[in-house]
Every structure is written in structure tokens, then in C-alpha cells.
N, CA and C atoms as a LAMMPS dump frame, in Angstrom:
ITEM: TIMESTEP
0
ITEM: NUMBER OF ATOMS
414
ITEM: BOX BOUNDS ff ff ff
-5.0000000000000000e+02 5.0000000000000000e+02
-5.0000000000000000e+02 5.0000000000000000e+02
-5.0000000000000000e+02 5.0000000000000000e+02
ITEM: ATOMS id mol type element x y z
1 1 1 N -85.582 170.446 -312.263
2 1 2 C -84.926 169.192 -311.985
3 1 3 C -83.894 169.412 -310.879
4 2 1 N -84.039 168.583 -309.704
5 2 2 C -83.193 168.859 -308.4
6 2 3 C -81.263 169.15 -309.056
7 3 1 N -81.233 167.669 -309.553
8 3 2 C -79.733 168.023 -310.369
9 3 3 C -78.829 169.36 -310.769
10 4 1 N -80.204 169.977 -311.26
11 4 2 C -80.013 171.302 -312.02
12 4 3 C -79.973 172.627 -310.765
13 5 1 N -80.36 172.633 -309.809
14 5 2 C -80.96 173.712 -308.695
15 5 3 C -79.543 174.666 -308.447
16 6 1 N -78.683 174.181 -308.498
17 6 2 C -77.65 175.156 -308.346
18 6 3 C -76.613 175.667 -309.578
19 7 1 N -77.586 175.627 -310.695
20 7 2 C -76.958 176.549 -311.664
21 7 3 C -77.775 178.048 -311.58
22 8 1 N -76.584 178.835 -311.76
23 8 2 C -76.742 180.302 -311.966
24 8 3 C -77.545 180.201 -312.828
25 9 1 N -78.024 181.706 -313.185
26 9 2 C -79.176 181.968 -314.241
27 9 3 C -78.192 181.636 -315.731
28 10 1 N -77.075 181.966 -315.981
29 10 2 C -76.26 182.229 -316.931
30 10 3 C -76.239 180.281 -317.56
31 11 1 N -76.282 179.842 -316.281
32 11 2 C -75.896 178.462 -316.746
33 11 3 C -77.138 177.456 -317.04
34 12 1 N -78.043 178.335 -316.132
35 12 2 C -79.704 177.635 -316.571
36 12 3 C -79.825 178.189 -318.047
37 13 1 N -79.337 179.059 -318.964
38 13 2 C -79.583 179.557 -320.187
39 13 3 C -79.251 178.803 -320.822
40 14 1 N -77.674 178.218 -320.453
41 14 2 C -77.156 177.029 -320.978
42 14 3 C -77.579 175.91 -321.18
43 15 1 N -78.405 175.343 -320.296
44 15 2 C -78.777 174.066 -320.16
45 15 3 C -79.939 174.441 -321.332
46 16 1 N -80.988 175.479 -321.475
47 16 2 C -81.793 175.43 -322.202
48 16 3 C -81.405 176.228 -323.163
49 17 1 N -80.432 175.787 -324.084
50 17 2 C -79.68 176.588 -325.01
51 17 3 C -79.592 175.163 -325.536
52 18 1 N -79.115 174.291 -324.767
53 18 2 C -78.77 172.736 -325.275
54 18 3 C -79.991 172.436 -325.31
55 19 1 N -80.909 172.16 -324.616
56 19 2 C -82.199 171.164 -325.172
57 19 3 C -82.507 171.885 -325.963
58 20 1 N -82.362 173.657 -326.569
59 20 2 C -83.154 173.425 -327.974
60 20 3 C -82.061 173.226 -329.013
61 21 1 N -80.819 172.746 -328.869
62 21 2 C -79.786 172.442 -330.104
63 21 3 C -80.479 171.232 -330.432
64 22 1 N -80.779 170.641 -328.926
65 22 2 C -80.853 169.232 -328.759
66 22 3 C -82.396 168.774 -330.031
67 23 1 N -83.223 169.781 -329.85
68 23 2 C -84.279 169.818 -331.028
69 23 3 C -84.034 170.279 -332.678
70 24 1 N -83.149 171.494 -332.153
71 24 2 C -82.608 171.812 -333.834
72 24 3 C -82.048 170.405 -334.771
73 25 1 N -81.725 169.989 -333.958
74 25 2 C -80.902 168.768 -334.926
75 25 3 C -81.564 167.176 -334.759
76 26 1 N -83.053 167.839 -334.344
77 26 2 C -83.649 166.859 -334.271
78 26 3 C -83.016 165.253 -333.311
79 27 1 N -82.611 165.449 -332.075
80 27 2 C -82.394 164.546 -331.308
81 27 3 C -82.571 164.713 -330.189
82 28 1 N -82.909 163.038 -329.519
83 28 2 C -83.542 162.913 -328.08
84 28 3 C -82.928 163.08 -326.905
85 29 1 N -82.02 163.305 -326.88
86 29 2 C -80.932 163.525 -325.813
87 29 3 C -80.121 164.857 -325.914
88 30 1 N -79.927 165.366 -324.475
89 30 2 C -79 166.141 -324.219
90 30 3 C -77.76 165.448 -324.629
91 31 1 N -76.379 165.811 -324.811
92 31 2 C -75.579 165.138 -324.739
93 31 3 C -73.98 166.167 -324.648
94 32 1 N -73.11 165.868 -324.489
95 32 2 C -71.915 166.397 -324.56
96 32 3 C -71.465 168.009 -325.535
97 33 1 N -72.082 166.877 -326.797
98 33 2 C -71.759 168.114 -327.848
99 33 3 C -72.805 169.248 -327.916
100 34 1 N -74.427 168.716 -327.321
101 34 2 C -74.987 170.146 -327.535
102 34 3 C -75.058 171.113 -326.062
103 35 1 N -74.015 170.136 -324.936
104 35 2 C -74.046 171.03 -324.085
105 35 3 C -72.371 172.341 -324.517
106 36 1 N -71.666 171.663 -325.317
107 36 2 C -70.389 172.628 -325.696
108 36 3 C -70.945 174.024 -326.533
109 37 1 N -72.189 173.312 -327.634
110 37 2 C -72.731 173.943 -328.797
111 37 3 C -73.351 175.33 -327.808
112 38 1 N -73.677 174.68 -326.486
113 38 2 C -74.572 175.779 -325.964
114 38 3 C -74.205 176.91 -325.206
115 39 1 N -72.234 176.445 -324.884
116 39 2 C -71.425 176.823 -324.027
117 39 3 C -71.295 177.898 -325.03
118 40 1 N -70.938 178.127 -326.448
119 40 2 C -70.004 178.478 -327.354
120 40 3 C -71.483 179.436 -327.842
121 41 1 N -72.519 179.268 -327.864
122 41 2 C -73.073 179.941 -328.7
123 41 3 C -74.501 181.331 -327.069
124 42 1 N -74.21 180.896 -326.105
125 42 2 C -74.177 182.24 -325.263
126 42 3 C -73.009 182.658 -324.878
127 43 1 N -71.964 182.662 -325.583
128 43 2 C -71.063 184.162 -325.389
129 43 3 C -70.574 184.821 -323.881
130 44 1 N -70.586 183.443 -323.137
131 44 2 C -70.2 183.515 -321.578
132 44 3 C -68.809 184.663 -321.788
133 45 1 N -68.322 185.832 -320.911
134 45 2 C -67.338 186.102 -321.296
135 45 3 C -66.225 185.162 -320.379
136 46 1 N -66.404 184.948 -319.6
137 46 2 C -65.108 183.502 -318.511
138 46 3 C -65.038 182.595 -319.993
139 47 1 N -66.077 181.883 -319.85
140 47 2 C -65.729 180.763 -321.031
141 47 3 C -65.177 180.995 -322.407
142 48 1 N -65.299 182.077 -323.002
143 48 2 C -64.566 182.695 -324.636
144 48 3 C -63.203 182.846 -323.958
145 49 1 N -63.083 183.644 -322.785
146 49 2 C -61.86 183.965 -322.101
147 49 3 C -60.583 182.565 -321.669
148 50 1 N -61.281 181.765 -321.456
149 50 2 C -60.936 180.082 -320.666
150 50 3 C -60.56 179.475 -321.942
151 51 1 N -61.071 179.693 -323.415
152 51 2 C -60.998 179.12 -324.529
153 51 3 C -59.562 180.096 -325.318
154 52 1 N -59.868 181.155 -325.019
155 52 2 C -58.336 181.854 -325.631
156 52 3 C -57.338 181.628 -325.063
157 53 1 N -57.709 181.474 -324.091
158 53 2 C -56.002 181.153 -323.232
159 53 3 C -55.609 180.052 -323.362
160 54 1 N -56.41 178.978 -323.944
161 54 2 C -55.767 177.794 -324.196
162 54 3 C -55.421 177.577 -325.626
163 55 1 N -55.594 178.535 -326.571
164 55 2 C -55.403 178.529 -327.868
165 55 3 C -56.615 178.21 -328.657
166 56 1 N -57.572 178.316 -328.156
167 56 2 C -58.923 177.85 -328.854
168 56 3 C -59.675 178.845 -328.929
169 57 1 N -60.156 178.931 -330.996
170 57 2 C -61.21 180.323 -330.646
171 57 3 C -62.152 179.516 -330.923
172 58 1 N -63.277 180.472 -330.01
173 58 2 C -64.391 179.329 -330.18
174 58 3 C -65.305 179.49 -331.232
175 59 1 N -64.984 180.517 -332.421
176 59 2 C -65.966 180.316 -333.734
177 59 3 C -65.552 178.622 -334.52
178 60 1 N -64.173 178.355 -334.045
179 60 2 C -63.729 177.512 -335.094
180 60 3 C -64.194 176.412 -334.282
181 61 1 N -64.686 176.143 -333.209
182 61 2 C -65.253 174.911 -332.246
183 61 3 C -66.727 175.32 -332.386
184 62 1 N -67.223 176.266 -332.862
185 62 2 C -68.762 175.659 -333.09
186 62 3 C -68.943 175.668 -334.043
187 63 1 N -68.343 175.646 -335.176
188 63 2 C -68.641 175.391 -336.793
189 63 3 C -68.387 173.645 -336.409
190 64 1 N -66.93 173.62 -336.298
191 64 2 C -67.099 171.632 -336.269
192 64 3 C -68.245 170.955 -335.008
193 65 1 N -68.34 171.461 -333.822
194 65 2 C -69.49 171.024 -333.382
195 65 3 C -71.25 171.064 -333.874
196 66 1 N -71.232 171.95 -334.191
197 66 2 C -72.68 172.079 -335.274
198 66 3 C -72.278 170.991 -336.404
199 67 1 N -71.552 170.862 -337.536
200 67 2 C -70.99 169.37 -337.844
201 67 3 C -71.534 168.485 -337.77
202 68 1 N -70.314 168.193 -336.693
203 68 2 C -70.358 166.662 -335.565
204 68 3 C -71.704 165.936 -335.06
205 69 1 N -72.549 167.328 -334.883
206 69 2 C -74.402 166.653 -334.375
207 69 3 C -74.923 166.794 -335.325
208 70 1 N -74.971 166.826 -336.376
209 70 2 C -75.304 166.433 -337.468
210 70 3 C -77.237 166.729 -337.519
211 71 1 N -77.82 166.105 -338.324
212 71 2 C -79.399 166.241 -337.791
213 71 3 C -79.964 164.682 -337.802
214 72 1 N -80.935 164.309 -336.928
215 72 2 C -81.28 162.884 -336.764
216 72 3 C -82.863 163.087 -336.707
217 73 1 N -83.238 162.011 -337.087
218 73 2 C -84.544 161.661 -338.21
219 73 3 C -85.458 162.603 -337.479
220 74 1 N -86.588 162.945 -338.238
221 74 2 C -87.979 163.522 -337.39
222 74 3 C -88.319 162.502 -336.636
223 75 1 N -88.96 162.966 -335.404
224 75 2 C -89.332 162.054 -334.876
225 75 3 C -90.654 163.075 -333.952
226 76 1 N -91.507 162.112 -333.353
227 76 2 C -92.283 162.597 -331.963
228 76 3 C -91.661 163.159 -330.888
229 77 1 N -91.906 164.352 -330.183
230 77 2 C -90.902 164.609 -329.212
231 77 3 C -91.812 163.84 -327.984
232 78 1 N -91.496 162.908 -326.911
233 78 2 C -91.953 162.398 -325.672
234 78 3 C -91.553 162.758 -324.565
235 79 1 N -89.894 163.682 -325.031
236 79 2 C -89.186 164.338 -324.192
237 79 3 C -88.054 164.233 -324.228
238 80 1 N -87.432 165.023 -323.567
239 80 2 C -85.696 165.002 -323.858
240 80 3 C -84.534 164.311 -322.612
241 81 1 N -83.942 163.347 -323.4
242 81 2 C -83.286 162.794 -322.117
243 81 3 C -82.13 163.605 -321.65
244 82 1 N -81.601 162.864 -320.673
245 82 2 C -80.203 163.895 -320.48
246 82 3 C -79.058 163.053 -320.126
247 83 1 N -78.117 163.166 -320.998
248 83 2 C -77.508 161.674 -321.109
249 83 3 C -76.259 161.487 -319.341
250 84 1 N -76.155 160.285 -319.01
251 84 2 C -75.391 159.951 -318.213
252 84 3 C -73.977 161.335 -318.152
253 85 1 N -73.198 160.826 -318.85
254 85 2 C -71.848 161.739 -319.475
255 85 3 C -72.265 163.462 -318.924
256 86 1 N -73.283 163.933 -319.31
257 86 2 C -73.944 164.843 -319.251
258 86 3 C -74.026 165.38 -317.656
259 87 1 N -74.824 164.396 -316.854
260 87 2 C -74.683 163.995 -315.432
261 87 3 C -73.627 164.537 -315.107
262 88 1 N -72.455 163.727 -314.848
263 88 2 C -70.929 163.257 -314.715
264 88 3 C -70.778 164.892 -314.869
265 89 1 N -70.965 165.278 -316.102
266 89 2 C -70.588 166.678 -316.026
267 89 3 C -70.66 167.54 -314.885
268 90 1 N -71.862 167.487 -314.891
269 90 2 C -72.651 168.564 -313.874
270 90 3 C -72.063 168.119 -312.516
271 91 1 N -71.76 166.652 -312.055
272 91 2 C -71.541 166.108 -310.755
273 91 3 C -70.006 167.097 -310.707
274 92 1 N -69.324 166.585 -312.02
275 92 2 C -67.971 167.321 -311.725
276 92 3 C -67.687 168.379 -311.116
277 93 1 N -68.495 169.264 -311.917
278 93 2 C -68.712 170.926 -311.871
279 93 3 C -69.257 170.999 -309.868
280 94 1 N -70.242 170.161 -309.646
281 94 2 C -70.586 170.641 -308.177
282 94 3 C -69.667 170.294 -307.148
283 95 1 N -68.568 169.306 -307.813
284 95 2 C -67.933 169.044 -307.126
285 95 3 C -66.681 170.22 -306.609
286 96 1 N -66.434 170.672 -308.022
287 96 2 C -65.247 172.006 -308.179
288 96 3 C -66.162 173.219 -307.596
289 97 1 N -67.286 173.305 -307.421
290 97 2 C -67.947 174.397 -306.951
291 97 3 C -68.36 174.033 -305.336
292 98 1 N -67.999 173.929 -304.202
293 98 2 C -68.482 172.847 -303.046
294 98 3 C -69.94 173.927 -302.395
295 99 1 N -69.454 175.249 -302.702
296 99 2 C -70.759 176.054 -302.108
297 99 3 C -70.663 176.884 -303.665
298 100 1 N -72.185 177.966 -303.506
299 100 2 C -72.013 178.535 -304.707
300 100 3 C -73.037 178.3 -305.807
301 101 1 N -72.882 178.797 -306.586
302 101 2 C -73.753 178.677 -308.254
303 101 3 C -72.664 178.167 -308.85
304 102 1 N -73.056 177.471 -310.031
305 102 2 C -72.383 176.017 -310.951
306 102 3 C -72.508 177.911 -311.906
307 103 1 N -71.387 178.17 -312.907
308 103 2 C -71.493 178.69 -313.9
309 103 3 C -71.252 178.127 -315.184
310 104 1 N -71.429 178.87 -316.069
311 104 2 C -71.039 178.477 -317.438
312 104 3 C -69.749 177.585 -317.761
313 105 1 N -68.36 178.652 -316.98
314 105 2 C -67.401 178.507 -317.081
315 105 3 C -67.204 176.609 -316.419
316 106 1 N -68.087 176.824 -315.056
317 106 2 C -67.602 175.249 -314.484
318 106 3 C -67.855 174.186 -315.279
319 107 1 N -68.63 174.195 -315.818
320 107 2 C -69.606 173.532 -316.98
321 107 3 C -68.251 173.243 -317.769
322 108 1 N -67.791 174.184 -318.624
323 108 2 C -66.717 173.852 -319.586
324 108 3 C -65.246 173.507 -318.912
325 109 1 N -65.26 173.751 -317.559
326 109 2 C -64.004 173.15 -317.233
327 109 3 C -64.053 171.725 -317.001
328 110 1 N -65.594 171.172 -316.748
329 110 2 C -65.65 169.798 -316.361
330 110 3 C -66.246 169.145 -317.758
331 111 1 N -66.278 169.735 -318.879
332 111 2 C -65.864 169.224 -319.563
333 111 3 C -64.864 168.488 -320.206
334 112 1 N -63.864 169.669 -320.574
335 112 2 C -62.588 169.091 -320.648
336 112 3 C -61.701 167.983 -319.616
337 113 1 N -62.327 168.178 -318.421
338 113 2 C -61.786 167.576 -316.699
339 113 3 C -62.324 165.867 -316.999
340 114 1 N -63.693 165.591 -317.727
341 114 2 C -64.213 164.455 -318.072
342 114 3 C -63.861 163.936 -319.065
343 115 1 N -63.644 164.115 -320.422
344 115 2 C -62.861 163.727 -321.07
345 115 3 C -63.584 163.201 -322.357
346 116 1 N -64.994 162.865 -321.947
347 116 2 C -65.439 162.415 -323.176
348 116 3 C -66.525 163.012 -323.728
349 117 1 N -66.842 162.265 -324.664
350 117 2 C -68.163 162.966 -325.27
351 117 3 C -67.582 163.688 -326.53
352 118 1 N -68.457 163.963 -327.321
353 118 2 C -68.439 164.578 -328.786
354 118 3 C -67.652 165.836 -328.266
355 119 1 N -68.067 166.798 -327.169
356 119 2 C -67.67 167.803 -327.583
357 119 3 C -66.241 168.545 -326.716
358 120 1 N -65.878 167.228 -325.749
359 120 2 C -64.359 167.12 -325.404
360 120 3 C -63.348 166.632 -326.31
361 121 1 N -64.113 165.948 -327.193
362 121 2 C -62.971 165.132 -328.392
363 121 3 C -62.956 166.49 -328.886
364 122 1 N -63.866 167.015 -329.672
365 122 2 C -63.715 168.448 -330.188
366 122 3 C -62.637 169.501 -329.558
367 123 1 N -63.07 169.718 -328.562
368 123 2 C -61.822 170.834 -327.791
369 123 3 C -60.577 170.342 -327.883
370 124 1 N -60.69 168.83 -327.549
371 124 2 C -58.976 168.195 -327.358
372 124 3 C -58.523 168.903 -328.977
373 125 1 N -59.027 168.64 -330.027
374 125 2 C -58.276 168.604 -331.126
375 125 3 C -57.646 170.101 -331.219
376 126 1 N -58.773 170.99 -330.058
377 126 2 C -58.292 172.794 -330.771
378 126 3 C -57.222 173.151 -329.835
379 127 1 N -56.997 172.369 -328.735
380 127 2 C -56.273 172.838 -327.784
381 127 3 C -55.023 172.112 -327.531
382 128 1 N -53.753 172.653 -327.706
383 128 2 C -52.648 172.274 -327.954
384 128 3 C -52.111 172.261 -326.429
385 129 1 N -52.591 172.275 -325.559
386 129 2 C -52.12 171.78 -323.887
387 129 3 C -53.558 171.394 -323.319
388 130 1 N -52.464 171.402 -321.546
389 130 2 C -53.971 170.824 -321.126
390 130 3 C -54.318 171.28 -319.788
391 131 1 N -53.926 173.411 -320.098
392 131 2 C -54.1 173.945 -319.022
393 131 3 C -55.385 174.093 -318.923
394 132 1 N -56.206 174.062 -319.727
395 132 2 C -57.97 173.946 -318.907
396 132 3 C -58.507 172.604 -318.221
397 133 1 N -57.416 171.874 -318.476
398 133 2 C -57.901 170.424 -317.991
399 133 3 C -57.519 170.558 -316.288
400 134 1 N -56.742 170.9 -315.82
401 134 2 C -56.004 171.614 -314.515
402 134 3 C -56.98 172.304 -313.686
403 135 1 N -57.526 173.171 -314.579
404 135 2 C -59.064 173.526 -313.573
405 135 3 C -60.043 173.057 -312.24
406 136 1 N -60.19 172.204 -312.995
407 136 2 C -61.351 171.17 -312.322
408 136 3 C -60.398 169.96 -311.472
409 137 1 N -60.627 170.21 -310.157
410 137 2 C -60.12 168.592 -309.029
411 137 3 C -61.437 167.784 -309.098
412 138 1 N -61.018 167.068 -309.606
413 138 2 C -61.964 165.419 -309.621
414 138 3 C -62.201 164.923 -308.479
């Protein structure tokens, strides 16, 4: 997918780390929370690193994100969408990256930098400032 062409290998793992959360829990969309779920569960060392320094460990953000997505009905797979928010993400991230590979880490800074979605509400609650939000120029 053109969108996708300038993620590193680390961050292409990511993206397909999320579409299969995005199946574990049985739902049609990429979305916010299983792109965090996917941040938190390959073990980026920038991103565990980006998460301690803000006071956030990230075992205790993927127990409530695994949670939060809950599982949604069986269904036919026709394919997996990739939600708007999701987009926005990635636009963010290429934006903070102007040449370069998109990494893991940009990914989670334009998370927090965007603001919404399941799995920015999540971080907001673990993170008691809002020096990862500072990261990313919009």
C-alpha cells in the first residue's frame, strides 16, 4: 500500500502486528488501539525507552489495551480496513520524518501528537506529562 512505502522494516512488523491483533479480537479495522497493542507488543527498544521516560511501563498499557479491544463477533474476513485516525497517524509521523524511514518510535510519537483513538486515551491515563506529546511538530 503506497501510504505504507516508507516504513522501515521494524515498522512494517508493526503494521502487521496490528492487522493480526486486528483478527485476534476478531475485528474489521485497523484502528488506534491495535496499532498501540502492536507498538507495545514488538519490543521496539526507542519506543519501551520513549514510554519510561514519560512514566509509562508498557506491560501495564498492554494489559488495559488488550482490555479495551475487547473481541467482536465472528465474522467473514473480506478484508481489513484501516481506519481514517489510523491514516492521520501515519500522515503525522511522515510529516515529523520529512526524508527517511517512518519508525516504530514515530508511529508512537504521533500517536500521542494526535490525540485520539482508544489507544491515546490509554497512554494519556499512564502518563503524568506531556513530554512525548512535544515530539512530533504537527
Amino acid at each position: 500500500m503506497p501510504v505504507f512505502s516508507r516504513f522501515s522494516p521494524g515498522a512494517k512488523r508493526v503494521l502487521r502486528s496490528a492487522e493480526q491483533a486486528c483478527r485476534n479480537h476478531n475485528h474489521y479495522y485497523v484502528g488506534v488501539g491495535h496499532l498501540l497493542l502492536a507498538l507495545l507488543e514488538e519490543h521496539d527498544v526507542v519506543v519501551e525507552a520513549r514510554l519510561r521516560a514519560s512514566g509509562t511501563h508498557a506491560a501495564d498499557v498492554l494489559g488495559d489495551v488488550r482490555r479495551a479491544l475487547g473481541t467482536g463477533d465472528d465474522r467473514l474476513w473480506d478484508g481489513i480496513l484501516i481506519t481514517p485516525r489510523v491514516r492521520s497517524i501515519v500522515a503525522l509521523a511522515e510529516r515529523a520524518t520529512p526524508t527517511g524511514a517512518i519508525e516504530p518510535a514515530h508511529l508512537l510519537d504521533a500517536i500521542v501528537a494526535e490525540g485520539g483513538g482508544l489507544g491515546a486515551e490509554i497512554l494519556a491515563r499512564f502518563q503524568g506529562n506531556t513530554a512525548m506529546t512535544r515530539r512530533v511538530v504537527g
